[in-house]
Backbone bond lengths (Angstrom), bond angles and torsions (degrees), N, CA, C in turn:
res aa  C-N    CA-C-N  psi(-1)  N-CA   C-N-CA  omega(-1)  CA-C   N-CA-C  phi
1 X - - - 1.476 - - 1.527 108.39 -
2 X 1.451 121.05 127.51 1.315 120.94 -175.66 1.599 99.39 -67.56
3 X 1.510 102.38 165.58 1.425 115.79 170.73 1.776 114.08 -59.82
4 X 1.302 126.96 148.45 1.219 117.36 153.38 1.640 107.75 -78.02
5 X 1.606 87.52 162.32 1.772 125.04 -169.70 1.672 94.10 -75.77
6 X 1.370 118.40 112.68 1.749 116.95 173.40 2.225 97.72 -44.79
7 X 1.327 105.03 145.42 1.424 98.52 170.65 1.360 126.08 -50.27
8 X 1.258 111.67 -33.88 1.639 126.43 -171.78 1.631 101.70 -65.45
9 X 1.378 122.30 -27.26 1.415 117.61 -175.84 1.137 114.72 -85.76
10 X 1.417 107.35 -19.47 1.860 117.59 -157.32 1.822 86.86 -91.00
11 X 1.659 102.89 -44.53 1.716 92.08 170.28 1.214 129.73 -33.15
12 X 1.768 103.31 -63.17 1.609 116.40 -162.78 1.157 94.47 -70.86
13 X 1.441 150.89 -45.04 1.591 131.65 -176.92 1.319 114.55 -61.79
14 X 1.417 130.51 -33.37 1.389 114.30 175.24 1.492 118.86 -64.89
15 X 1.602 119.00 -14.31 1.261 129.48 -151.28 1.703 85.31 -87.46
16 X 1.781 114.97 -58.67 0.940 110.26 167.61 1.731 137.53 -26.15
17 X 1.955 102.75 -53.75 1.155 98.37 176.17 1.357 137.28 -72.58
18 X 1.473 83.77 -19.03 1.854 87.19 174.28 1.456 106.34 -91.12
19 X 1.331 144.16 28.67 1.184 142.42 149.07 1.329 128.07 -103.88
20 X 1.642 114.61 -16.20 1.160 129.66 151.06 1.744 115.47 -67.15
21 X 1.168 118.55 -61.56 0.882 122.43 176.36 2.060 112.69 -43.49
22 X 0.986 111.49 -61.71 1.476 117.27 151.45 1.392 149.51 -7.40
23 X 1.933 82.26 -53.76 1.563 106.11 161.14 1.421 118.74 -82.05
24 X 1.378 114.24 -49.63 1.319 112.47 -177.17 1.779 126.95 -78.59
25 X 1.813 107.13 -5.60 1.185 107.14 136.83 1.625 140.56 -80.07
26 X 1.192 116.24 -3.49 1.421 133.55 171.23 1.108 95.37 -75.20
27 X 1.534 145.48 -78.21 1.476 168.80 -127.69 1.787 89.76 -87.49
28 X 0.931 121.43 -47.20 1.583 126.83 169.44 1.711 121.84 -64.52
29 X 1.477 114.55 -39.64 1.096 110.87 160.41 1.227 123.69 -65.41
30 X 1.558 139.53 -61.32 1.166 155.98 173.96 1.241 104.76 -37.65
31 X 1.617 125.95 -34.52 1.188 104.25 179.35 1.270 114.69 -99.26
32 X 1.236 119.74 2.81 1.807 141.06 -174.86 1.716 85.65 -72.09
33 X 1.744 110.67 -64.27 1.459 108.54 -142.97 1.421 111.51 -79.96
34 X 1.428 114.30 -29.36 1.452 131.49 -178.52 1.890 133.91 -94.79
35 X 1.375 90.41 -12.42 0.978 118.28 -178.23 1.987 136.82 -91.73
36 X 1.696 91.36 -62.03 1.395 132.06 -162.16 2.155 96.48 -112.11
37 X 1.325 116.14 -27.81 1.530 90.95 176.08 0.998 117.59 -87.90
38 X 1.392 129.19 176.39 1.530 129.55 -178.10 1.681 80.52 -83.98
39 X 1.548 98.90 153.37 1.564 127.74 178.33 1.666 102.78 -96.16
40 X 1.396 129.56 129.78 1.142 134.19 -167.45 1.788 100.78 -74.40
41 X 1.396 117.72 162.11 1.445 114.92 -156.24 2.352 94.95 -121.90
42 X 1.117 86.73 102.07 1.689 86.52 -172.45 1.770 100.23 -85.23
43 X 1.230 112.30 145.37 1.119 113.57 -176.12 1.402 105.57 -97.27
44 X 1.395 107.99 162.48 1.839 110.58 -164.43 1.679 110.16 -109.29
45 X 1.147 132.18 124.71 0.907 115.53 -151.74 1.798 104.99 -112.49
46 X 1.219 126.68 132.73 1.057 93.70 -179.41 1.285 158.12 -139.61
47 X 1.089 138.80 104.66 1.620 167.24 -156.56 1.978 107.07 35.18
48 X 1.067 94.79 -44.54 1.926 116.97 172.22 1.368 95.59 -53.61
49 X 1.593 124.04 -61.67 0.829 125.97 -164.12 1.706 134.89 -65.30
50 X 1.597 95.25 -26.55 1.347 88.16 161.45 1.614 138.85 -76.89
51 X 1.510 131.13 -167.17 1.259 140.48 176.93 0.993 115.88 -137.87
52 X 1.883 113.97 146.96 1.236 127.98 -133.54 1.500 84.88 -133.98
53 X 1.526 136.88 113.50 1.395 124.76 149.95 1.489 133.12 -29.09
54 X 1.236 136.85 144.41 1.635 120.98 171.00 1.601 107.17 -78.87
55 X 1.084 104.78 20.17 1.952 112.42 175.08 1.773 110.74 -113.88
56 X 1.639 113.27 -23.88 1.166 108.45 -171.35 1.455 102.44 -63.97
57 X 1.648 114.74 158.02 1.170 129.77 152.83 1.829 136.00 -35.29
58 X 1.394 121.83 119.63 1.603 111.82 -137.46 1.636 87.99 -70.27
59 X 1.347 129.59 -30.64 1.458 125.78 179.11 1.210 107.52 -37.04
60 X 1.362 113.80 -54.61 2.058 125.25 -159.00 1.847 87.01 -65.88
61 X 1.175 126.93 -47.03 1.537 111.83 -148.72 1.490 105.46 -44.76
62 X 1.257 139.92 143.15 1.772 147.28 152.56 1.023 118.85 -59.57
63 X 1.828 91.53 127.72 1.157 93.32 -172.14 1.721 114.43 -99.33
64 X 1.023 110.06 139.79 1.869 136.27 -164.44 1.524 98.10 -70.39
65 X 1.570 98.89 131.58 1.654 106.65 -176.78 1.649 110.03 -95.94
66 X 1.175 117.08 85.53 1.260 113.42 172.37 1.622 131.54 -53.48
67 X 1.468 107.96 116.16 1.733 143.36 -165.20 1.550 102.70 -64.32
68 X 1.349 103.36 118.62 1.503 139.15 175.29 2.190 88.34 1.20
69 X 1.430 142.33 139.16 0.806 139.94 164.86 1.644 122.06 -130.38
70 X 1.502 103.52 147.49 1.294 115.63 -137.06 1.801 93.03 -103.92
71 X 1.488 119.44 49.29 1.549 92.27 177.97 1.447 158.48 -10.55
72 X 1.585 100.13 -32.06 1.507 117.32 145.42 1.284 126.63 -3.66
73 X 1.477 84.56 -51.49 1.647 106.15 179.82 1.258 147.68 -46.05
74 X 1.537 73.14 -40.35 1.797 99.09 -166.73 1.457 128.46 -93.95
75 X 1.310 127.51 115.53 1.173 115.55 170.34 1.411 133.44 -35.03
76 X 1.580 123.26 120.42 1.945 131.92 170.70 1.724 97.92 0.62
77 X 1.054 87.25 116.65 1.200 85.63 158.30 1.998 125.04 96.80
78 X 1.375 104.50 -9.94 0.800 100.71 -174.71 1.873 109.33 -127.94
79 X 1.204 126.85 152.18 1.070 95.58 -163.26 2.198 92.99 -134.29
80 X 1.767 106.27 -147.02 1.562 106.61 -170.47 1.478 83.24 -127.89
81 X 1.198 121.44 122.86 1.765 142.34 176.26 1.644 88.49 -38.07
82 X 1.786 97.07 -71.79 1.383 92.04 -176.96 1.758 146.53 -10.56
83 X 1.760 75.73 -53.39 1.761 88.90 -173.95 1.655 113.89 -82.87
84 X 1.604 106.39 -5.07 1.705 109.03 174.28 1.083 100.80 -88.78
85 X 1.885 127.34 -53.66 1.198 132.30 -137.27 1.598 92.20 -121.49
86 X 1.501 139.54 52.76 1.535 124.20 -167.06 1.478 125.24 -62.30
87 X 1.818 110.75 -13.67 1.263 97.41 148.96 1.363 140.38 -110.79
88 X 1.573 108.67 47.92 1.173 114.14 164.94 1.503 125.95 -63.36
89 X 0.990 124.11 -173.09 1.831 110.77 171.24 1.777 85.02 -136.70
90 X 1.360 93.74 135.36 1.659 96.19 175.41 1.779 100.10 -106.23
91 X 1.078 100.50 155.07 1.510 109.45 171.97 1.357 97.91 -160.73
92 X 1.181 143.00 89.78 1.197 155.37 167.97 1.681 111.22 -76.09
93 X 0.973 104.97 107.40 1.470 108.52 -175.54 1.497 117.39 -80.07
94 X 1.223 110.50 -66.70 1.850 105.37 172.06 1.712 120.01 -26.87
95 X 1.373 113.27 -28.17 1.655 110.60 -165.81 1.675 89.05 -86.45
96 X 1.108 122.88 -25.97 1.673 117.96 169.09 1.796 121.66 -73.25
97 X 1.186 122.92 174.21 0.891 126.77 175.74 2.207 116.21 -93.22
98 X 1.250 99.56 -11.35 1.517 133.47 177.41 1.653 87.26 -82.94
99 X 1.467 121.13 78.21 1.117 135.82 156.07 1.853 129.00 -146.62
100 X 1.328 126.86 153.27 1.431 101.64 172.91 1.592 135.12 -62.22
101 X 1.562 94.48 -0.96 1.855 108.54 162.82 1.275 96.93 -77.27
102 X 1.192 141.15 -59.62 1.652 146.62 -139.38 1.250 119.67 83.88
103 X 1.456 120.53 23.56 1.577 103.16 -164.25 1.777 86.04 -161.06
104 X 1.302 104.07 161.19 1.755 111.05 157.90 1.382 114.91 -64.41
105 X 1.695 94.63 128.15 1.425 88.80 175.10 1.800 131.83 -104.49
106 X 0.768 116.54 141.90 1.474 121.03 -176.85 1.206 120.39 -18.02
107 X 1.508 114.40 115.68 1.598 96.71 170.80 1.862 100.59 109.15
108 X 1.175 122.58 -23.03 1.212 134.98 165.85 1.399 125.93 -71.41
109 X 1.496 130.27 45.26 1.706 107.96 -170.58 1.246 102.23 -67.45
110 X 1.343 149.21 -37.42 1.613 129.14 -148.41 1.790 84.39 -142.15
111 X 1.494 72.09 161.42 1.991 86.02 176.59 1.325 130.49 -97.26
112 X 1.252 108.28 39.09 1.772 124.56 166.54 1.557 112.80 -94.72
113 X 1.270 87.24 155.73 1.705 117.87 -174.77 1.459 107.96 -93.31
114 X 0.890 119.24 110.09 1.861 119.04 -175.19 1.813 88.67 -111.06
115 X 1.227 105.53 142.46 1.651 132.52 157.71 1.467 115.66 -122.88
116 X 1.317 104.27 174.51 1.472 132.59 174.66 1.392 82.25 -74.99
117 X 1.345 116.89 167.84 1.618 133.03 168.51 1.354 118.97 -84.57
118 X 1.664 109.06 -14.85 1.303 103.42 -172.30 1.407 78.46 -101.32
119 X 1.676 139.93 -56.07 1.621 117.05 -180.00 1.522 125.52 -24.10
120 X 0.925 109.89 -55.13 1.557 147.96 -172.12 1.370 88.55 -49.33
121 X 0.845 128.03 -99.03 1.506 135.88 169.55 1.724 124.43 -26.13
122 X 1.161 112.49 -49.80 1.553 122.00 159.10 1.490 109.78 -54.26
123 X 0.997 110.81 -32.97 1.263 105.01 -159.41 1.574 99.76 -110.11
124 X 0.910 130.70 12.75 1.401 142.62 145.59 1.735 106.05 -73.96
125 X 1.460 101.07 -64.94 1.583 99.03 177.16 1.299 107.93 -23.63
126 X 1.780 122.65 -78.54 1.252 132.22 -167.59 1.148 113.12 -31.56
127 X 1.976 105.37 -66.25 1.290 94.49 169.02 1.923 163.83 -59.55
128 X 1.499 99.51 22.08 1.013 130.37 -153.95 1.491 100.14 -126.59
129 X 1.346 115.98 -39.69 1.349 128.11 159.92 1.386 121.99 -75.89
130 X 1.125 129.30 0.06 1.295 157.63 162.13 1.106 132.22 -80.77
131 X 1.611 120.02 -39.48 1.244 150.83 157.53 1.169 128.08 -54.73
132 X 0.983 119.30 -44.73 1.715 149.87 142.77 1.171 112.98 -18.09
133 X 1.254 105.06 -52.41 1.639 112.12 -159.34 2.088 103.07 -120.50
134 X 1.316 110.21 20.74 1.292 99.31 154.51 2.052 91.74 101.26
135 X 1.522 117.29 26.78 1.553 93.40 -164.55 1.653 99.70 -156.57
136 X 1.537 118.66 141.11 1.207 108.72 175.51 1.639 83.88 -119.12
137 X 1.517 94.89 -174.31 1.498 120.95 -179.83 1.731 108.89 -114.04
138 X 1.360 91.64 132.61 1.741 108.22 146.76 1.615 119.91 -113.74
139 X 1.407 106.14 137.29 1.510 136.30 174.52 1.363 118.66 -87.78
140 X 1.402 114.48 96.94 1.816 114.22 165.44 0.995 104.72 -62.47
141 X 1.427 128.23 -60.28 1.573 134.47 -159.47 0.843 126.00 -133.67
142 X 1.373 159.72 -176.06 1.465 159.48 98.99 1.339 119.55 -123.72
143 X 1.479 133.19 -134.97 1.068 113.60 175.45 1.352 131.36 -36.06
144 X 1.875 103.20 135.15 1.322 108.13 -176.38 1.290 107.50 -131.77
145 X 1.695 122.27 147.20 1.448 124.69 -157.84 1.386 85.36 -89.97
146 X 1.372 103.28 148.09 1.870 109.10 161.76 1.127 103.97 -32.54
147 X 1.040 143.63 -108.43 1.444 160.67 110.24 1.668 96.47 91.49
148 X 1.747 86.12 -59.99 1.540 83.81 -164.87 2.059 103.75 -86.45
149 X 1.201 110.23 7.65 1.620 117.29 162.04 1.470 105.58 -77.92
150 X 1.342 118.48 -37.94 1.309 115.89 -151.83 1.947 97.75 -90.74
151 X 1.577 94.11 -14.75 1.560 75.66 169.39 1.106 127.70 -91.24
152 X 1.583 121.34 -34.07 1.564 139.43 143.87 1.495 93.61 -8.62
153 X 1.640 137.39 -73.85 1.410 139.61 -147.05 1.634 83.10 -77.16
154 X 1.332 141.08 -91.65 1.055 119.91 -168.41 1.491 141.58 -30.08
155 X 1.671 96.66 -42.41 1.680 87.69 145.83 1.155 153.22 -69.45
156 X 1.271 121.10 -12.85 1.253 135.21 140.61 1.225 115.67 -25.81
157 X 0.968 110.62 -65.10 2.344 112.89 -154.30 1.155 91.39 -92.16
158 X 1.740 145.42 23.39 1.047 118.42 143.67 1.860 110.52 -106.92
159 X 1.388 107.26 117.33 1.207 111.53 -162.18 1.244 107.00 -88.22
160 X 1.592 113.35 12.07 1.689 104.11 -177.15 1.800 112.84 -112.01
161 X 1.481 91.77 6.72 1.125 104.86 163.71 1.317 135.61 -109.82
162 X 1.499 111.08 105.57 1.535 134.48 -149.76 1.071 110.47 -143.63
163 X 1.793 125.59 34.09 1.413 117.13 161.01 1.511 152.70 -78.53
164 X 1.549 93.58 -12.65 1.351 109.63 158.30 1.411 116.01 -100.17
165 X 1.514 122.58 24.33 1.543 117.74 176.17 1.065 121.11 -66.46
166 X 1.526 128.86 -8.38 1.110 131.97 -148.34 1.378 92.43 -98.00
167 X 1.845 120.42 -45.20 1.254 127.29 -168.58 1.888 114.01 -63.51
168 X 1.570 80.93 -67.61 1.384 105.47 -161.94 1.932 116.09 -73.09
169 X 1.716 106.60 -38.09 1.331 108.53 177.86 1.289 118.53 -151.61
170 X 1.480 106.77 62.30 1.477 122.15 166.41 1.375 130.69 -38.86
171 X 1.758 106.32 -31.62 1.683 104.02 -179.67 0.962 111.52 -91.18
172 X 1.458 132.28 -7.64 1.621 131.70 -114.48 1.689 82.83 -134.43
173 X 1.339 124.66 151.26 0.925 153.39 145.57 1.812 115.09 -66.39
174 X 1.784 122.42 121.00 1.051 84.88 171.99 1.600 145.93 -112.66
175 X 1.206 88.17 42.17 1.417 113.61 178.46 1.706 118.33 -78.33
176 X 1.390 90.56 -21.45 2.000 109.59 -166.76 1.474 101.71 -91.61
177 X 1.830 116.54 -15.74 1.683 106.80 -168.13 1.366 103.24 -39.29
178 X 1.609 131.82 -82.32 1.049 145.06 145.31 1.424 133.87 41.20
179 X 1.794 83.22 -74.23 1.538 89.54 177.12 1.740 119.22 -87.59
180 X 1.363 97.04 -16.63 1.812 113.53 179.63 1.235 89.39 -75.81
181 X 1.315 126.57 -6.33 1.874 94.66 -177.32 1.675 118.65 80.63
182 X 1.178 121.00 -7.46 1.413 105.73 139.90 1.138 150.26 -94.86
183 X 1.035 134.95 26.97 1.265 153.39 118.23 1.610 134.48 -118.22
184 X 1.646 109.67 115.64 1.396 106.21 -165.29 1.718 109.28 -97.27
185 X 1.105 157.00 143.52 1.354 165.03 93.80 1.557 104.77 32.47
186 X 1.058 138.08 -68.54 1.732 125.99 152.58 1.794 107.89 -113.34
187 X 1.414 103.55 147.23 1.481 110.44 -166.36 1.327 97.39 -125.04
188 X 1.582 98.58 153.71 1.626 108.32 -163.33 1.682 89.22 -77.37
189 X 1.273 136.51 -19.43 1.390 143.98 169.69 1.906 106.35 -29.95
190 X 1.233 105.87 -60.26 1.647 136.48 -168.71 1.749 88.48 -45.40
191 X 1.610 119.16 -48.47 1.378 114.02 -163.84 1.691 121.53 -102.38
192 X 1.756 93.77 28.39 2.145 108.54 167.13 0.947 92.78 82.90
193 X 1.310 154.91 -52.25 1.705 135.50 -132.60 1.650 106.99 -103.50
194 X 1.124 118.38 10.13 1.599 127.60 -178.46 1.393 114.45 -101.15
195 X 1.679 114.32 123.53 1.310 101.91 166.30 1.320 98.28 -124.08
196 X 1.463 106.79 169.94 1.935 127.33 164.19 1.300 101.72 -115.06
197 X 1.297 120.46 128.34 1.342 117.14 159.58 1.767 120.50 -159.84
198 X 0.984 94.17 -149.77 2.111 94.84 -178.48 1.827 97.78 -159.30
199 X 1.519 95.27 -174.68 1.061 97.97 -161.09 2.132 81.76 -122.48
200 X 1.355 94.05 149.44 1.816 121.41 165.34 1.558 111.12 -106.49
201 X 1.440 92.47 165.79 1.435 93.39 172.50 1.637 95.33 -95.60
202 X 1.547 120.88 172.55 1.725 104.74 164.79 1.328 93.81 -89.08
203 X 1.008 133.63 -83.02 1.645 139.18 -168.17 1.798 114.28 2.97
204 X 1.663 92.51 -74.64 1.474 104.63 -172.39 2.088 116.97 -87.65
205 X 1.607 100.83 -28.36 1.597 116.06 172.91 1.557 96.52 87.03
206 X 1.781 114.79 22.07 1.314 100.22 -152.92 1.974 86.88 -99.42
207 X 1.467 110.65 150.77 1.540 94.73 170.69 1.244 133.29 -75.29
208 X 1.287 118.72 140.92 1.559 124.96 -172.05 1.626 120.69 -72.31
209 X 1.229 116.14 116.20 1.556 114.98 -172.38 1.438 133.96 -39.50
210 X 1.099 121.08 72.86 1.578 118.37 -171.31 1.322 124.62 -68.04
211 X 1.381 131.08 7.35 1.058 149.44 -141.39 1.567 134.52 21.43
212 X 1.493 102.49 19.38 2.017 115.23 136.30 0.799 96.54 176.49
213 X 1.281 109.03 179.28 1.390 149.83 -110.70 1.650 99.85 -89.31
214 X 1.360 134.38 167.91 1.541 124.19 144.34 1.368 113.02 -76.38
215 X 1.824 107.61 143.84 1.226 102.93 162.96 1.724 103.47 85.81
216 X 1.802 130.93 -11.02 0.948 127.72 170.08 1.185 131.07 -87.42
217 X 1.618 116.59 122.47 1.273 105.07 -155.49 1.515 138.23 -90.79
218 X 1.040 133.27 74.94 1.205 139.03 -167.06 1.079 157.18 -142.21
219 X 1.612 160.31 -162.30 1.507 121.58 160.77 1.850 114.06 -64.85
220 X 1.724 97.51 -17.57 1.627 82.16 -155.79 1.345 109.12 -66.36
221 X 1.911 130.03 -11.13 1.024 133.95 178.27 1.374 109.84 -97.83
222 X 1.086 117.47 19.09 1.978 103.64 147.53 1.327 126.01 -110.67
223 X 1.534 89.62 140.09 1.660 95.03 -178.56 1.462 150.01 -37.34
224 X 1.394 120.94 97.58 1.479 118.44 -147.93 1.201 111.21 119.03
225 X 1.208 149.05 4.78 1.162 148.79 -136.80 1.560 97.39 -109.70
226 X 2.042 99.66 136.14 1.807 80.86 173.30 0.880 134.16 -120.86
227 X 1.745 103.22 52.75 1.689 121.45 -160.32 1.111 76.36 -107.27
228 X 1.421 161.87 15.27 1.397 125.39 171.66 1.793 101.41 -148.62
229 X 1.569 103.15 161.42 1.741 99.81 -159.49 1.149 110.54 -85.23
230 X 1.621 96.06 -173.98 2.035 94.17 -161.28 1.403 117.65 -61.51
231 X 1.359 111.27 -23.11 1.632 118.68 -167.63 1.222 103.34 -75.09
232 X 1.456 144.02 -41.07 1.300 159.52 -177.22 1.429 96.75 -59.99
233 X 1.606 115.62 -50.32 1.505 114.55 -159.96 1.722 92.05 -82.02
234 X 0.989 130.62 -41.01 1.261 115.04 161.56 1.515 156.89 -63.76
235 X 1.492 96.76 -15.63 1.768 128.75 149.70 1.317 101.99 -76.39
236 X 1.322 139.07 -3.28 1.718 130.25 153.45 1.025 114.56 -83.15
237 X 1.325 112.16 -65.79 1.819 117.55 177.51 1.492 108.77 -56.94
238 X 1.296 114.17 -17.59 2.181 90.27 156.99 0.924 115.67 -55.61
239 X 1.575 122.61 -65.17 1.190 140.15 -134.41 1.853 86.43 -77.89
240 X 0.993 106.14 -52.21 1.942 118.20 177.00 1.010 101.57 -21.50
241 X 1.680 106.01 -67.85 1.642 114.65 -168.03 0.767 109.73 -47.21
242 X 1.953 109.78 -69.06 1.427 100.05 -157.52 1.495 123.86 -65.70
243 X 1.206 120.30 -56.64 1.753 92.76 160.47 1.669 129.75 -43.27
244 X 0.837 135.18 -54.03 1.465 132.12 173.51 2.070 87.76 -28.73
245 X 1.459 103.42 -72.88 1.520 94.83 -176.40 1.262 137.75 -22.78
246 X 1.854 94.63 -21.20 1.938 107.83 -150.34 1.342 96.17 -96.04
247 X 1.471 101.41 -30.95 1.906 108.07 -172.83 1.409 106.53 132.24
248 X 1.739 124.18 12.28 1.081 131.86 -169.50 1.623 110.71 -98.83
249 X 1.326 111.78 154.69 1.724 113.41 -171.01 1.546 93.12 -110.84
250 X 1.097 137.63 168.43 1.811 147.35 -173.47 1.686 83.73 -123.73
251 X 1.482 86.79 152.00 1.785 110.45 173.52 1.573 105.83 -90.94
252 X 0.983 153.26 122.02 1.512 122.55 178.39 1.250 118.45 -98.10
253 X 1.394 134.11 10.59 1.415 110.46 139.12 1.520 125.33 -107.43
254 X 1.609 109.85 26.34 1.604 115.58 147.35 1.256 118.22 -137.98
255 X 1.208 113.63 120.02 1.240 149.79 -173.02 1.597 100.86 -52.59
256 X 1.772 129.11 -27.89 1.167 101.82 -147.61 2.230 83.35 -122.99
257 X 1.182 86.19 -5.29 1.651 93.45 176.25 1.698 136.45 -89.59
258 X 1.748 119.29 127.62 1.276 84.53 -147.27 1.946 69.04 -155.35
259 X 1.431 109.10 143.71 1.534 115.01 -176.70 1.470 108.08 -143.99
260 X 1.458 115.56 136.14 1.019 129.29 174.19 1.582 133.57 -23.19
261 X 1.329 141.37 110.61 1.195 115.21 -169.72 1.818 113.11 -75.50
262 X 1.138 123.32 -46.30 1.289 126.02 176.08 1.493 104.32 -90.95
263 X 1.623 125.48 76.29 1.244 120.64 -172.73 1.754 91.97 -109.40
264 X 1.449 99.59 139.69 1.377 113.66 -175.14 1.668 135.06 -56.41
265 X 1.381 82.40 -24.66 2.047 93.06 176.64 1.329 92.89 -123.42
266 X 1.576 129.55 88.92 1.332 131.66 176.59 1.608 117.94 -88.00
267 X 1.390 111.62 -33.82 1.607 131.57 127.18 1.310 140.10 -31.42
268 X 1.151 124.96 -21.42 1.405 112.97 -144.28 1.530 97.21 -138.77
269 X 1.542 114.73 154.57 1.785 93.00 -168.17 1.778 70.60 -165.74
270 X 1.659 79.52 119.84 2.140 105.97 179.88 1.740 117.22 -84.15
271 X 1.083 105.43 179.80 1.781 100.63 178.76 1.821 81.16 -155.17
272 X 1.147 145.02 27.00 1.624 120.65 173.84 1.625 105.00 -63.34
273 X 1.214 124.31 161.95 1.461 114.24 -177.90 1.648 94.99 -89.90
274 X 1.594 112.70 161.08 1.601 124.91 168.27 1.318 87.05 -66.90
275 X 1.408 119.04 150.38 1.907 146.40 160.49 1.270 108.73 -150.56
């Protein structure tokens, strides 16, 4: 008859087995739960698809993917940013309701950026000089139909309409847009060679801090301004340059507006609708 096992030994082996055992039920679950179940199916949601308060911040609003465009369209001479500049990012604000009107404005069916051909082209330059240095462009605006000036003026003279005051012109009275010069009665916009825009990073596409908003009305958005810090004032003077480089002139009390100097219809001011 073999010897018996002292108790102390017969302990430590059970201790053993139930720690093996332990492991190789751990090692069995993990591969049960991560492995062997069906993975739940999240739906993707997408970016178009969401909604933007008329209070959110104008950075957050989405930006609108403008639909395959049919130059056809367009009157001699004028052409779709897109098809010069294809990685621009358009975000056309007027064709949204995410404006200091609150609403789409007239004259806007689709959310493309139309230029002059020679803008178009300049403004490719820039963007190319831009590129260089780590940066693409986004487009609020450019060409704008009369139409959509003439609704700007009608909105104006109703003074009881102040729902985007909060966003766009908190200090401002809005009876004074007008006379401050942000908003004019015919806009060099009307005659192709005008754009609005900002600057991206390329990497992330995220926008670069200018220190406010587009379209906000105030001192802190004119050029020179010393409500906002050096880094901001120097994410302007890129963007300055590089258009200035392209052949472009700066607005100086908007930071994000900037028109051709030798633009071809310097006279002449269109109404075709955006499509």
């Amino acid at each position: 008859m073999p010897p018996k096992q002292a108790p102390e030994k017969q302990n430590y082996k059970r201790v053993w087995l139930l720690f093996l055992y332990f492991l190789i039920l751990s090692a069995a679950s993990f591969v049960f739960v991560h492995l062997l179940l069906p993975k739940p199916v999240v739906p993707i949601t997408s970016p178009a698809a969401s909604s933007t308060t008329a209070t959110a911040a104008p950075d957050s609003a989405p930006v609108p993917t403008p639909a395959p465009a049919d130059a056809a369209l367009l009157p001699d001479g004028f052409v779709y940013v897109s098809d010069i500049i294809p990685d621009a990012q358009i975000d056309i604000r007027y064709y949204s309701a995410y404006n200091f009107v609150g609403t789409r404005i007239d004259g806007y069916e689709a959310p493309q950026a139309i230029l002059t051909k020679e803008a178009a082209l300049a403004l490719k330059t820039a963007s190319t000089i831009l590129a260089k240095q780590g940066y693409g462009i986004k487009i609020f605006d450019a060409y704008r139909p009369l139409r959509a000036v003439d609704h700007f003026v009608s909105w104006s003279q109703d003074l009881t309409d102040t729902k985007m005051k909060a966003v766009f012109y908190p200090n401002l009275d809005k009876s004074a847009l007008f006379n401050q010069g942000f908003i004019a009665r015919k806009s060099g916009h009307s005659r192709g060679s005008t754009a609005d825009l900002t600057l991206v990073h390329l990497i992330s596409g995220q926008e670069v801090d200018m220190g406010s908003s587009f379209d906000f009305f105030g001192e802190i958005s004119h050029h020179g301004t010393q409500l906002i810090t050096n880094q901001q004032t120097q994410s302007r003077n890129i963007l300055r340059d590089a258009m200035a480089a392209a052949g472009f002139a700066p607005y100086s009390k908007e930071w994000w507006h900037y028109c051709l100097q030798n633009e071809p219809y310097p006279d002449q001011y269109f109404d075709f609708v955006i499509r």
